[in-house]
N, C-alpha and C positions, 0 to 999 in steps of 0.2 A: 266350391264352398270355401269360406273362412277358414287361417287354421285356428285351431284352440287358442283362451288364452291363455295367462300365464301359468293361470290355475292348475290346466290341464298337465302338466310337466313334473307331477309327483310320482314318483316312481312305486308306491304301491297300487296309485289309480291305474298305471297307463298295465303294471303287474296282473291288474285285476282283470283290465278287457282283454289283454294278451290269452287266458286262461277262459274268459267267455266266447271270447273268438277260436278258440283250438277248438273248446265243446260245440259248439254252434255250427264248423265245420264235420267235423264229425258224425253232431245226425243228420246236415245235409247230404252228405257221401252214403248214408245207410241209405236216408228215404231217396236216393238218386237211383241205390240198389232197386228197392223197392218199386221205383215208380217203371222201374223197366221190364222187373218182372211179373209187375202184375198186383196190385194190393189183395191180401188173400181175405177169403170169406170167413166172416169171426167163425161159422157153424164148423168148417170145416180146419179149420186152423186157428184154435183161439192163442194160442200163442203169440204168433207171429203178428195177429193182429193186434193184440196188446203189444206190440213194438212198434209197430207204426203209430200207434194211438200216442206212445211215450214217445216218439221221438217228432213226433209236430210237436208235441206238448214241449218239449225242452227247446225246439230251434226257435220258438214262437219266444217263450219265457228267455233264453238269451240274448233275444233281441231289446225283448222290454228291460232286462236287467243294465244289457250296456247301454240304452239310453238314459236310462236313471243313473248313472254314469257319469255322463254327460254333463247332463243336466244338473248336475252337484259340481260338477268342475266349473262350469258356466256361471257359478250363482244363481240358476234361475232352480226357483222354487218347486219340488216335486208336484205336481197333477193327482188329486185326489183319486185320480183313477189311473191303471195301469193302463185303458187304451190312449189315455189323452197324452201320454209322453211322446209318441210321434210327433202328431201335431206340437207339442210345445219346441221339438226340436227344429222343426219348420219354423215355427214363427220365430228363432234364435239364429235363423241360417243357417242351418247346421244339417239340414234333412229337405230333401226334395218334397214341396207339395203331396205331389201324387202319391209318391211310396208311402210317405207319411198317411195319406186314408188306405193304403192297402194292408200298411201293417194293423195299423189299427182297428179295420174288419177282422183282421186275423185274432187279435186279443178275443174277441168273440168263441173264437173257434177255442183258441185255450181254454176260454172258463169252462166250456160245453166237455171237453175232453178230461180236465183236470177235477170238476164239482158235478159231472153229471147232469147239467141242469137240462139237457136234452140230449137224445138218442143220437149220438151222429153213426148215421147208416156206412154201410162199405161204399152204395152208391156218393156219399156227399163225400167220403174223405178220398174217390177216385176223381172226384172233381175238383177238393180243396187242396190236392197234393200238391201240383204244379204250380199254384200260389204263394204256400207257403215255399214251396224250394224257391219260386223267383224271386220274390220279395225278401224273403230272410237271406237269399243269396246276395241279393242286389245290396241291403243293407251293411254285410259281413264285407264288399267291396267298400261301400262308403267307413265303415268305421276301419277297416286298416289304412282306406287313403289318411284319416285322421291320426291313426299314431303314429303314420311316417311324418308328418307334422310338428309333431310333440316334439 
């Protein structure tokens, strides 16, 4: 990919993803924990499950934070909707196709976990886990290749 342009080279921008990318690592290393030892059953451990539930919630939301980022460094215009920032960063060069529709199924999974609008079961979030680790991992690679750039 492109590097940034000139834009991108202000020091409390590049400040700001340095600090979305520590957090962003950090609940991937939790749900890494997590996905090894097993996502627990909310009935029997509502705790712990309320920590997986917040920590997709925040790798998902650091993803979209540092692409809105971005996409302000770039001049291009924020996306009425937080899933459409992938793809805008796609169509800017900036973001692979593909990852780009993964992340942006993932925004789904955010609003579901962060507004309730549906039940996500133990069974969906032992399914959705290795998605969000991949893609929010895959992404956390692409935006540091970027501030070595900067």
């Amino acid at each position: 990919m492109p590097a940034f342009s000139s834009a991108f080279s202000g020091e409390r921008s590049v400040d700001t993803i340095e600090e979305l990318l520590h957090s962003l690592a950090q609940s991937l290393a939790s749900l890494r924990v997590i996905q090894t030892e097993g996502v627990p059953d909310p009935g029997l451990d509502p705790v712990r499950w309320a920590g997986v539930r917040y920590l997709a919630q925040t790798a998902i939301q650091a993803c979209v934070d540092i692409a809105d980022q971005v996409l302000a460094w770039e001049n291009v215009d924020e996306p009425p909707r937080s899933r459409d920032v992938f793809p805008a960063l796609a169509a800017a060069s900036r973001l692979d196709p593909a990852l780009a529709q993964r992340l942006s199924g993932l925004v789904g999974l955010r609003n579901s976990l962060v507004h309730n609008y549906a039940h996500v079961s133990r069974e969906e979030m032992v399914q959705k886990l290795p998605e969000v680790i991949g893609a929010a991992g895959e992404f956390a690679e692409a935006a540091a290749r970027w501030l070595a750039r900067a």
